[in-house]
SEKETOR-71131 format. One record per residue (C-alpha): residue in three letters; x, y, z. Coordinates in steps of 0.001 Angstrom, whole numbers, plus 500000, padded with zeros to 6 digits. Example, Ala and Ser with C-alpha at 12.3 -4.5 7.8 and 13.67 -1.06 7.14 Angstrom:
BEGIN
- ALA:512300:495500:507800
- SER:513670:498940:507140
END
This chain:
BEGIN
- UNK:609051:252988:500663
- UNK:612255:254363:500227
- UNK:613830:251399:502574
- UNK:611939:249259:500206
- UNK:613222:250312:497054
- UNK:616833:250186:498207
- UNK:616174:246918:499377
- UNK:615303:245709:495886
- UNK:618090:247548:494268
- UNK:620648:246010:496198
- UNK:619065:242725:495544
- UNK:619277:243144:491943
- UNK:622909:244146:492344
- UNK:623814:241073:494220
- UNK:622150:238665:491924
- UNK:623632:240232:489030
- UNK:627105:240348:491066
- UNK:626668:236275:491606
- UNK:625149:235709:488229
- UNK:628391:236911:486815
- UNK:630868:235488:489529
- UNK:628816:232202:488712
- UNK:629660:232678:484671
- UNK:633299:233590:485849
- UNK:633732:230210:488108
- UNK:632304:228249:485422
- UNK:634344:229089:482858
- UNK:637270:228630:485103
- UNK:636151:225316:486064
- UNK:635627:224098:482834
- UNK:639331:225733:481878
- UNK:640491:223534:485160
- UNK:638939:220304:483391
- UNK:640326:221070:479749
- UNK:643524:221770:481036
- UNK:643767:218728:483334
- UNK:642121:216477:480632
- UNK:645000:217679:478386
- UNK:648117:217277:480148
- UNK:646970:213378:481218
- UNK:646792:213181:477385
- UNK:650015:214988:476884
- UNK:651856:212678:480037
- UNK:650327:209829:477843
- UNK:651499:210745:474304
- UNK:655228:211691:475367
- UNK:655307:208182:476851
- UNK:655281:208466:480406
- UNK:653083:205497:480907
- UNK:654172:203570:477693
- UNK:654075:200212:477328
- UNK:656894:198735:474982
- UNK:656573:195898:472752
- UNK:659334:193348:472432
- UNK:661048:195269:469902
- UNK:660873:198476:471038
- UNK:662344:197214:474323
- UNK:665090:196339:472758
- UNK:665460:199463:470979
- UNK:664533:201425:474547
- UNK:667624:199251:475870
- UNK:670210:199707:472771
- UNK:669307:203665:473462
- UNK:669987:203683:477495
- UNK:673671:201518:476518
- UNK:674849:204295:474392
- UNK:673862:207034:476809
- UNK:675672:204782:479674
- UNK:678617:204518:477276
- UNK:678586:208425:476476
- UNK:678515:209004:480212
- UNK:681659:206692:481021
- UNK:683570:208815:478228
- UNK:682618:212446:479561
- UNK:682667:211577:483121
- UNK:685338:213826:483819
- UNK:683959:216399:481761
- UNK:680085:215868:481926
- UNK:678942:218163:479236
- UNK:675804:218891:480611
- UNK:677226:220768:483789
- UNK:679237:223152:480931
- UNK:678076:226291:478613
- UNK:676313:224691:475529
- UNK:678552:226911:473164
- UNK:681902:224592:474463
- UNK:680147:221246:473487
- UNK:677965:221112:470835
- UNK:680137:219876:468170
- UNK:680877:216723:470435
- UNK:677168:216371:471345
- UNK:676839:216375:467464
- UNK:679181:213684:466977
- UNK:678122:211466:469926
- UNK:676427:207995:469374
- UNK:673392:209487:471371
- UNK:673150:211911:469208
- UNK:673246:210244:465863
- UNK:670629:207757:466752
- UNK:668098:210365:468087
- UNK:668291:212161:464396
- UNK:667089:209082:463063
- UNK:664143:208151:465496
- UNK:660754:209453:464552
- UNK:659903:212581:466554
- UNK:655783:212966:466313
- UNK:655455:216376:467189
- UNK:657578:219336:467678
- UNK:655428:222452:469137
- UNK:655060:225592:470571
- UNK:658241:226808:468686
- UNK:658276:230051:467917
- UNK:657549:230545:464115
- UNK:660577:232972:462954
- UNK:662880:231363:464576
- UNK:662646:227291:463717
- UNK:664472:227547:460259
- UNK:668524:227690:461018
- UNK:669821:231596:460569
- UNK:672210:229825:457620
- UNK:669439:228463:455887
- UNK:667520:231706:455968
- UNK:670454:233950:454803
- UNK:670858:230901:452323
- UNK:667308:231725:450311
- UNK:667877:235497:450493
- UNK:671292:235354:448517
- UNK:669920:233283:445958
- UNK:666948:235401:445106
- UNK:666201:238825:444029
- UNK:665494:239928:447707
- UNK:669064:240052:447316
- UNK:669255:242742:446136
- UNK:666785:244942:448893
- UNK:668503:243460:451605
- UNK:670058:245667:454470
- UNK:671427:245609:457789
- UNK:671621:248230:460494
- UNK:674874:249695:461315
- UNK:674701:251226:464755
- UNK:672090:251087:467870
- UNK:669949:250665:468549
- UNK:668744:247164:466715
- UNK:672216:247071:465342
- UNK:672644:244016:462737
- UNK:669055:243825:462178
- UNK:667893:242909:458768
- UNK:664998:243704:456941
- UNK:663766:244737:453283
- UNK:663980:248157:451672
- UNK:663626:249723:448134
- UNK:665517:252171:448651
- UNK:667927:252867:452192
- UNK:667212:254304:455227
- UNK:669158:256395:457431
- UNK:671353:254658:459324
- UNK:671205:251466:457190
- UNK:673472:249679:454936
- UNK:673339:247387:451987
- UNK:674103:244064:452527
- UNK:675249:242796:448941
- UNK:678334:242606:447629
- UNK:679870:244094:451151
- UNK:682450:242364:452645
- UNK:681716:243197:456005
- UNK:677944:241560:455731
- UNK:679005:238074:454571
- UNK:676852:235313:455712
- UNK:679266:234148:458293
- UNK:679246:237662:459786
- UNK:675490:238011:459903
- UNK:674524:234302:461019
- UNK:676874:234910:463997
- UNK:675051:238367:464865
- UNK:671734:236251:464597
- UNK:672266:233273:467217
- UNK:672698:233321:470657
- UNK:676092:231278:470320
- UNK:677601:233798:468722
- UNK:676563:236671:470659
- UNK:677024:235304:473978
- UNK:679459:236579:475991
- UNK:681716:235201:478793
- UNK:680050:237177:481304
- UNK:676714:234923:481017
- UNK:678703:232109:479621
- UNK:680621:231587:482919
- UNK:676649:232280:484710
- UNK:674937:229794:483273
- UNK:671936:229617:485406
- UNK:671450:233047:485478
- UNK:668250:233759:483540
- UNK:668021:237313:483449
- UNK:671349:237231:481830
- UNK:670643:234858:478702
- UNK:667254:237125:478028
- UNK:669761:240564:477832
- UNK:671090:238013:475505
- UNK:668580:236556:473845
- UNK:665719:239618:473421
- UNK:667187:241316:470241
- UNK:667942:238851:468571
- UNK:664652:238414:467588
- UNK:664218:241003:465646
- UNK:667468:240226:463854
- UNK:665977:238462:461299
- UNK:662836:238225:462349
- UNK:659220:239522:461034
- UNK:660068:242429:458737
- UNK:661990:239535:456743
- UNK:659953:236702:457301
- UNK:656668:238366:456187
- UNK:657822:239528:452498
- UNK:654972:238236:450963
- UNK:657571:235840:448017
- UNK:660336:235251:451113
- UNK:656889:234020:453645
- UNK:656220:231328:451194
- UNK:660142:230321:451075
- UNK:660637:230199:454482
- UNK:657260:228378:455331
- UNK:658182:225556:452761
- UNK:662046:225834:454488
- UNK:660452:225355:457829
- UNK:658563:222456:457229
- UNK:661247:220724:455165
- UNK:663645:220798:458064
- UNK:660708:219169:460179
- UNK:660768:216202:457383
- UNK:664691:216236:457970
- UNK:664672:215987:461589
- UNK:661911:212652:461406
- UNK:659919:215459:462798
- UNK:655920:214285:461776
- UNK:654060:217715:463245
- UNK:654592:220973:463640
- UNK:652789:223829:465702
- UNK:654437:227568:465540
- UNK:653314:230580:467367
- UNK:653868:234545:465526
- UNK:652844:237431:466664
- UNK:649370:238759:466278
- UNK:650383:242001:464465
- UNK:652285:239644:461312
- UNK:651079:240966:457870
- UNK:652498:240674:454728
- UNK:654070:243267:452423
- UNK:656193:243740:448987
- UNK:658287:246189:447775
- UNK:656472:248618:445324
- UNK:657863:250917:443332
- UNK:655311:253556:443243
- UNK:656629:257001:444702
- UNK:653245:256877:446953
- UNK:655474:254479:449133
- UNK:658195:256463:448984
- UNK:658423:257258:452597
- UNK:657878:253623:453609
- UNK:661189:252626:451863
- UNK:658865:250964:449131
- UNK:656719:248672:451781
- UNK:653106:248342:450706
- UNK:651148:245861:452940
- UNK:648440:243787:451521
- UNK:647127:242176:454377
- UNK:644262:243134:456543
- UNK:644361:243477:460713
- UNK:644223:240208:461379
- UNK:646937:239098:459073
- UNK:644389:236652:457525
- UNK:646538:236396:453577
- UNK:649687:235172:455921
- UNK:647631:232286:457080
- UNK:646015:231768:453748
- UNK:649720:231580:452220
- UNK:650827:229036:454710
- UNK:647733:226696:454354
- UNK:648241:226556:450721
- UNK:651751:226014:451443
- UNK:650940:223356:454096
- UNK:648823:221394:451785
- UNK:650741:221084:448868
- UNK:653717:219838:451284
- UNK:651105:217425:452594
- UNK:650266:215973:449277
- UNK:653731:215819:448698
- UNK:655254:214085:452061
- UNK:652225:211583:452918
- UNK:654396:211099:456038
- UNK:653843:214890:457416
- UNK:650761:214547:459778
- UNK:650573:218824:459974
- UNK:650764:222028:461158
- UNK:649363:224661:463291
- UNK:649579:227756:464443
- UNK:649575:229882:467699
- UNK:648620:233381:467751
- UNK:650709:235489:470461
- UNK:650682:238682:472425
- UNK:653253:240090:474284
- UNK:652590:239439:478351
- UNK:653873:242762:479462
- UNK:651071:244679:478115
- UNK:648050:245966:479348
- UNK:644151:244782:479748
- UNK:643163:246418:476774
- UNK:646179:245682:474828
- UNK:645967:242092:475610
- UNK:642103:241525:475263
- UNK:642346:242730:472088
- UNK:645075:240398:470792
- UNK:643209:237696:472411
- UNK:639806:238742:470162
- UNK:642055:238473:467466
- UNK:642924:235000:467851
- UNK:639600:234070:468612
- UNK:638450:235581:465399
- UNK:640770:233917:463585
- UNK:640297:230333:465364
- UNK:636777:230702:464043
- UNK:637612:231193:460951
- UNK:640593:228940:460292
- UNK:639932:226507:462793
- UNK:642646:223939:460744
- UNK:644996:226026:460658
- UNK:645110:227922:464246
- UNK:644466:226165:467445
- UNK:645349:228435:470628
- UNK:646609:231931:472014
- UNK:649725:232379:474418
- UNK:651571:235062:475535
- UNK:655274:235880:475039
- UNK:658152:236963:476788
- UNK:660309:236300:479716
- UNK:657962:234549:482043
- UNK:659244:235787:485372
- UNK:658953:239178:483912
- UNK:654914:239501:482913
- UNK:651848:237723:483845
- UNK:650477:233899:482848
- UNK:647054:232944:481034
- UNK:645827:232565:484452
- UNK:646069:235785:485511
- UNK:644055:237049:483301
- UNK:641588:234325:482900
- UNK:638674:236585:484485
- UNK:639305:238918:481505
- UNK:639032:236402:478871
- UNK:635719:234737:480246
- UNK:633904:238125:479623
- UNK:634743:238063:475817
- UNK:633688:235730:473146
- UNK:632488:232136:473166
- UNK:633703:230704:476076
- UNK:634361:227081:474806
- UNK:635864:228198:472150
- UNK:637966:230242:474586
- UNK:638561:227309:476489
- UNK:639671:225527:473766
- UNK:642581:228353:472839
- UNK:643728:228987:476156
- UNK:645542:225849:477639
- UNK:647350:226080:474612
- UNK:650695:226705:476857
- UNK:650061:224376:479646
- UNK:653026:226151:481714
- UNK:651121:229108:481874
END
């Protein structure tokens, strides 16, 4: 009896065991086929398999003459084998150049959402309103020239206005990667790890504890999506982090210790979405040419299980919910550094509906 009732408890085991390998596969299969199904579309729509008409031939052929031409005048130079920083300027005033601003550009996506709006532009709204006026920068490590909003000053932080040494020039060169850059990974250009050292603070430079001001997120959303309308750029699809909420600067000595920052959004950051759909649809009704926007809810892909699954709930909440306005999850980061969707792809098919799952995941097809 005793052999018997083992028996049928390993049974059970092993058919639950399969049941939920089977549930697993399945949901990686159908990932597989979404994913697949996608990038044949996305191989399609960036014109890999385009036919031209007559006229866009000749368009197609006007555009590969001035790129021959542009190569026969840097061929002793051939920007593309130097550091950006050295040649931008020319690339701006090439031929090549000025005829790609003009072209229609369909979509632009998977940009990352503080950072699509020039540094100049940015610093540009701030001086002209009353944020002005709150405005302060760090003045030693570490996060050293970061900027963000205060009532009144923190330790270690200094006021921005009317200080020489803060002047927009100053602070838009601290905030770009062209004008931190040093020689070191300038002269080591295809060193990676190098351009991340780089690269990784500068994102918090001016980054989320500007952007989500509750009166600045509305500027910089409307900012954003005029510079899309500049650029011939039709659609747009961002990605911010899953933590984003909004705040203002109250007065009340109950925020005392918080510098005067009062946040008035919930977990899941829901009255930053609501302010850029309302945002979104007014510039829609305004520019019949803009087809949209969209937005991709991130996590960062060093963390943990837990950490992660929970971000990824997050965005599937809010995909539910706003399913206009968000359409997939990704993670962030320096890629070699972390782990992919894939990775963790057994994780995610054990939470939440799994087509709708599906349907967030191949956001980042490199992943």
């Amino acid at each position: 009896m005793v052999d018997v009732a083992w028996a049928v408890v390993i049974a059970s085991v092993l058919t639950l065991t399969l049941a939920q390998t089977n549930d697993i596969n399945k949901f990686e299969y159908n990932y597989s086929l979404m994913r697949n199904t996608l990038q044949e579309g996305e191989d399609n729509l960036a014109g890999y398999k385009q036919v031209y008409t007559e006229n866009e031939q000749i368009v197609y052929s006007y555009l590969e003459y001035l790129k021959w031409k542009e190569f026969q005048r840097t061929r002793n130079d051939f920007p593309p084998a130097r550091p950006l920083k050295l040649h931008i300027d020319d690339i701006k005033m090439s031929e090549v150049y000025k005829l790609l601003k003009k072209f229609p550009k369909g979509g632009n996506i998977h940009l990352h959402h503080n950072h699509v709006v020039t540094k100049q532009k940015m610093l540009e709204l701030i001086f002209s309103s009353f944020l002005y006026d709150h405005l302060y920068v760090k003045a030693s490590a570490p996060g050293m020239w970061n900027l963000d909003f205060f009532l009144n000053r923190p330790q270690g932080w200094n006021k921005v206005k009317d200080n020489p040494s803060y002047s927009k020039d100053i602070l838009v060169k601290h905030a770009t990667l062209l004008g931190v850059i040093d020689m070191k990974a300038t002269n080591d250009p295809t060193n990676s790890d190098l351009r991340w050292e780089e690269m990784n603070p500068l994102f918090e430079v001016l980054g989320s504890n500007i952007i989500n001001h509750a009166n600045f997120s509305k500027d910089y959303t409307n900012a954003l999506l005029q510079q899309a309308m500049d650029e011939n750029v039709q659609y747009l699809e961002t990605k911010s982090s899953s933590s984003n909420k909004l705040y203002v600067l109250d007065p009340d000595r109950s925020y005392l210790g918080k510098n005067g920052k009062r946040f008035i959004d919930n977990d899941l950051g829901e009255l930053e979405l609501q302010f850029t759909s309302e945002v979104v649809q007014k510039f829609k009704q305004n520019n019949p040419n803009f087809i949209g926007y969209k937005r991709i809810i991130n996590s960062y892909r060093g963390g943990d299980e837990q950490y992660l699954l929970k971000n990824a709930n997050k965005a599937l909440t809010l995909f539910e919910k706003y399913p206009d306005l968000v359409s997939g999850f990704d993670l962030v980061a320096e890629e070699d550094k972390g782990y992919s969707l894939l990775f963790f792809l057994d994780d995610f098919a054990k939470i939440g509906s799994s087509e709708c799952l599906v349907t967030i995941l191949f956001s980042y097809r490199r992943n």
